[in-house]
Backbone as CSV, one residue per row, in Angstrom:
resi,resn,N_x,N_y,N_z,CA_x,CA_y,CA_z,C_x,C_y,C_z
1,UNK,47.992,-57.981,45.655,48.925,-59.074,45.730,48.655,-59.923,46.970
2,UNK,48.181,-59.278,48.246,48.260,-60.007,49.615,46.832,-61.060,49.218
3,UNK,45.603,-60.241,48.123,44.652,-61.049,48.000,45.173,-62.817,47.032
4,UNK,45.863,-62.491,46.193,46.416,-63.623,45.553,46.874,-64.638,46.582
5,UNK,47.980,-63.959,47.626,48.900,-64.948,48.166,47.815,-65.608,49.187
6,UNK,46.935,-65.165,49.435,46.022,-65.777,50.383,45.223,-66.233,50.030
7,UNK,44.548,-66.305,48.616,43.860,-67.325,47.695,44.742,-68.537,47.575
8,UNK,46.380,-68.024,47.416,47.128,-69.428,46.973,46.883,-70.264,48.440
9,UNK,47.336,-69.579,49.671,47.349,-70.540,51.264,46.387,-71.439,51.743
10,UNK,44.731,-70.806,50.588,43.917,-70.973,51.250,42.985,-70.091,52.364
11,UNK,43.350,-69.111,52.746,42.373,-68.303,53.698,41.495,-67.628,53.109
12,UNK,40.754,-67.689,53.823,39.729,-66.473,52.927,39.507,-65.248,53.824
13,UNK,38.756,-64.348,53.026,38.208,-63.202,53.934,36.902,-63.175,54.213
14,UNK,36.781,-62.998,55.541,34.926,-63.217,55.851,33.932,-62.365,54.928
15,UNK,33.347,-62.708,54.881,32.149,-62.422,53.868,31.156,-61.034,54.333
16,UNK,30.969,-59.569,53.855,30.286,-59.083,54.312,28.904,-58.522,53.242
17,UNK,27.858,-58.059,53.844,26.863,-58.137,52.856,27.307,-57.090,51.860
18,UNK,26.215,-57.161,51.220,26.796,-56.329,49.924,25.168,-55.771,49.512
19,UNK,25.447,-54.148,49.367,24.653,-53.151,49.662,24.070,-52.858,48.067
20,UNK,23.138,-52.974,47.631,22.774,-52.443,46.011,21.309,-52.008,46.467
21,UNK,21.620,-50.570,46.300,20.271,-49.693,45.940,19.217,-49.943,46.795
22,UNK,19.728,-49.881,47.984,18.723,-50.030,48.801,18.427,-51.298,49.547
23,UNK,19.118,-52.269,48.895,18.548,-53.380,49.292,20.167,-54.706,49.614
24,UNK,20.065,-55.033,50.697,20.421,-55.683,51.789,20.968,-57.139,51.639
25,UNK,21.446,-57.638,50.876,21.960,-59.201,50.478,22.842,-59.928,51.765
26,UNK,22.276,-60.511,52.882,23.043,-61.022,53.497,23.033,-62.416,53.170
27,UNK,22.499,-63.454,52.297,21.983,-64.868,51.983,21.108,-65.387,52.591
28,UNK,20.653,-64.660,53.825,19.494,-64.816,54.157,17.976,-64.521,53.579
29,UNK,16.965,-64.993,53.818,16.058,-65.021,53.537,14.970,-63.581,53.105
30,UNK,14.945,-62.145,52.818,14.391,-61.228,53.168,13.266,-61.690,53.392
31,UNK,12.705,-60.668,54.271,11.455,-60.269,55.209,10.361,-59.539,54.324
32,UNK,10.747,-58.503,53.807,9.689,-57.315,53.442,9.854,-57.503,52.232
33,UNK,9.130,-56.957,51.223,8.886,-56.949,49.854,9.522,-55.373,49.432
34,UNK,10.485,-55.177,48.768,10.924,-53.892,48.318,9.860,-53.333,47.669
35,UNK,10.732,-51.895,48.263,9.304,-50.479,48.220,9.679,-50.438,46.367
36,UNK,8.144,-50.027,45.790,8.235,-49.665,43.972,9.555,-48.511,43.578
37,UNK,10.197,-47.851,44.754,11.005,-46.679,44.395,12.389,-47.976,44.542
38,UNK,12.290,-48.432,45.054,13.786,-49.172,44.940,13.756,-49.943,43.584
39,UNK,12.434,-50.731,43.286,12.556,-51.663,42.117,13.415,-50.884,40.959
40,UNK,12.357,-50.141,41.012,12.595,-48.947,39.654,14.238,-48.690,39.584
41,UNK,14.482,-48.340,40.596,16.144,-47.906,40.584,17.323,-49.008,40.146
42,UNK,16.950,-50.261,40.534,17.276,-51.640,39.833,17.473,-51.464,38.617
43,UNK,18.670,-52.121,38.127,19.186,-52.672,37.111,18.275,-53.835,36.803
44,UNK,18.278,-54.322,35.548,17.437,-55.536,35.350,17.944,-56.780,35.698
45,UNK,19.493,-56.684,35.633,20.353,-57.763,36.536,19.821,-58.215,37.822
46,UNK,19.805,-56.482,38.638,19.920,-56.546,40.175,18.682,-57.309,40.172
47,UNK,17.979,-56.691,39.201,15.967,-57.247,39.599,15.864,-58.695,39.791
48,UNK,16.831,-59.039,39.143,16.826,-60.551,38.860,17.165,-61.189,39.777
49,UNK,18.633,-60.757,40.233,18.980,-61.426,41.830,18.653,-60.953,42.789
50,UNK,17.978,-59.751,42.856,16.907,-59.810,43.995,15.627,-60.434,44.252
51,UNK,14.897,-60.587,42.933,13.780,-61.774,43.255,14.161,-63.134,43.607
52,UNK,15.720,-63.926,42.956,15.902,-65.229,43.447,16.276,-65.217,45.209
53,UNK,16.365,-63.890,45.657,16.179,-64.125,46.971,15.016,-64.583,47.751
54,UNK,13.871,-64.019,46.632,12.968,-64.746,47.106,12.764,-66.062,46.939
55,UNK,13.426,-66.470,46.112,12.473,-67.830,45.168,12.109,-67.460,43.828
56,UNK,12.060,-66.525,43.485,11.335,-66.460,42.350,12.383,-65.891,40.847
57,UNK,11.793,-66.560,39.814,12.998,-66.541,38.334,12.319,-65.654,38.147
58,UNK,12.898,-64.257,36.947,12.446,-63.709,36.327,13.138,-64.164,35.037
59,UNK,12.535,-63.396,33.543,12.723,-63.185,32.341,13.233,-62.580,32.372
60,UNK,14.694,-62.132,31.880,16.109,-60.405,31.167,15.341,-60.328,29.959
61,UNK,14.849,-60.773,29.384,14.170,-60.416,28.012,13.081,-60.098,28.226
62,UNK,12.238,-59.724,28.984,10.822,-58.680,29.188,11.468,-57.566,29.549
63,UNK,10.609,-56.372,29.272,11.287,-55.114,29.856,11.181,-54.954,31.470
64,UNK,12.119,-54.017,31.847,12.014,-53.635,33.527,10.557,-53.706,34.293
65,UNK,9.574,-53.155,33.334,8.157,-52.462,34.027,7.712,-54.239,34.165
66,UNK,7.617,-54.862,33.239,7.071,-56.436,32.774,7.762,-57.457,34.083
67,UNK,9.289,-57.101,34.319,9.518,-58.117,35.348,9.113,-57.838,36.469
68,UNK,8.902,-56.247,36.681,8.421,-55.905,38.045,7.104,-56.333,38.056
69,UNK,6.618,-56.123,37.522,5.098,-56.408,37.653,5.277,-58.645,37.866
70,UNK,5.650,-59.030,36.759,5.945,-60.069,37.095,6.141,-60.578,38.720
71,UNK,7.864,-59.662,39.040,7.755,-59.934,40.517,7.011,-59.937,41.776
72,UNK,6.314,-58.933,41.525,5.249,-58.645,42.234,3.741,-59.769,42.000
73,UNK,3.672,-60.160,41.254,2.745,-61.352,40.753,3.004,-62.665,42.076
74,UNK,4.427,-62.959,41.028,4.383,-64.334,42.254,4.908,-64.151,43.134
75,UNK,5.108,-62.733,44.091,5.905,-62.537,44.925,3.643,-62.829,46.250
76,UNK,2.817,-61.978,45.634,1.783,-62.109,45.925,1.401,-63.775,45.784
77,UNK,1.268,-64.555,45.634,0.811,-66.271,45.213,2.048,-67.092,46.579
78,UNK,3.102,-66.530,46.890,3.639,-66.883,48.424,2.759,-66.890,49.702
């Protein structure tokens, strides 16, 4: 309820990152290229919004192994 009444006032709550499987979403830019044991553990969702951190679109309609490999493609051509 306190979240409603403070959506209605206007305030918000500061923003903190948000932790999936290893991997680190602050809206910043990542650094390192995730290790093959994290990909794998990815949802095909997560896979997805973890490569637009890089820059890069994937396909939900190729299988998991296909986007990783994908990602890893044009994550290499950077």
């Amino acid at each position: 309820m306190f979240k409603f009444l403070a959506k209605l006032f206007g305030t918000s709550e500061p923003k903190e990152p948000v932790i999936k499987a290893g991997v680190v979403q602050t809206g910043k830019e990542p650094k390192k290229f995730p290790a093959d044991s994290v990909l794998k553990g990815l949802t095909k969702k997560e896979l997805e919004e973890s490569a637009r951190n890089y820059g890069i679109e994937l396909d939900r309609r190729k299988t998991k192994v296909n986007m990783i490999s994908d990602f890893k493609k044009e994550y290499s051509k950077k």
